[in-house]
N, C-alpha and C positions, 0 to 999 in steps of 0.2 A: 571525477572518477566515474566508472561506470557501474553497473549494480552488478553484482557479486552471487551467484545464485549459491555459492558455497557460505550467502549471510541472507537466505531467505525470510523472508517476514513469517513470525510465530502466531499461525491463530490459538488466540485466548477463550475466546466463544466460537463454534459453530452455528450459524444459522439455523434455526428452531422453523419449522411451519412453512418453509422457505423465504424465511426472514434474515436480513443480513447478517451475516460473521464480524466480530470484533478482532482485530489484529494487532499487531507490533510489531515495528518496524527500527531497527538502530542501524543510524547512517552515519557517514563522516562528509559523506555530499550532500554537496547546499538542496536549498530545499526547491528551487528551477532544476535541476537536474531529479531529483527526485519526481516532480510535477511532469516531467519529459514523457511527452507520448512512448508509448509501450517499454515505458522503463520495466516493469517487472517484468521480465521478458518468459519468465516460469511461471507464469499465475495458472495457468489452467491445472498444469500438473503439482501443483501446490493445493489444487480447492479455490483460491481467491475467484469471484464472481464478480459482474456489474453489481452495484448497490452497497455493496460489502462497505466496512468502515474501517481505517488503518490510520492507528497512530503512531507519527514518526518522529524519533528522539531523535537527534542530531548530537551527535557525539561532540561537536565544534561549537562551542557557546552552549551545549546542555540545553536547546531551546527544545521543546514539542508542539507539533503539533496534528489538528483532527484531520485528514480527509475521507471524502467517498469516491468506490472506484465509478471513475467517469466512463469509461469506455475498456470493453474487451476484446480482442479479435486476434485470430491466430498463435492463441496460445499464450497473450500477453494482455497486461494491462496496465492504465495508466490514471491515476489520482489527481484529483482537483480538492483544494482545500474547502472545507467542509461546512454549509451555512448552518450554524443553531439557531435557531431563532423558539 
C-alpha cells in the first residue's frame, strides 16, 4: 500500500531547543515500504524534520518499531530504523 496522508503520523513531543520531535506512526504496510524514500510524502506540512524520531506500529503482526528521519527534501520524508546504543 501506499501512505495515506488522511492516516498522517501523530507528533507526541514537539522538538524543544531545536531538538528532535517524537512521533507515531500506525501502518498496515510492511515496514520496506514504510522505510521507502519520501514515503511521508506530507512531512513538511505536517512539522516532521531531518533528526525527528517516529515510531511505527504495524497494524499486521502488532510489531513496533524506532526510526530517525533520515532524509528530507521537497516536502517529504523518509525514515531509516533507528541505532540505540
Amino acid at each position: 500500500m501506499a501512505y495515506a496522508a488522511t492516516n498522517p503520523p501523530k507528533c507526541l513531543i514537539a522538538g524543544v531547543g531545536g531538538g528532535p520531535a517524537l512521533w507515531v506512526y500506525t501502518s498496515a504496510d510492511a515496514r520496506a515500504t514504510v522505510e521507502g524514500a519520501s514515503y511521508f510524502s506530507n512531512a513538511a506540512t505536517i512539522g516532521m524534520k531531518l533528526g525527528d524520531i517516529v515510531i511505527v506500529v504495524y497494524t499486521t503482526g502488532y510489531a513496533t518499531t524506532v526510526h530517525a528521519v533520515s532524509a528530507a527534501s521537497n516536502g517529504a520524508a523518509t525514515i531509516n530504523a533507528a541505532v540505540l546504543a
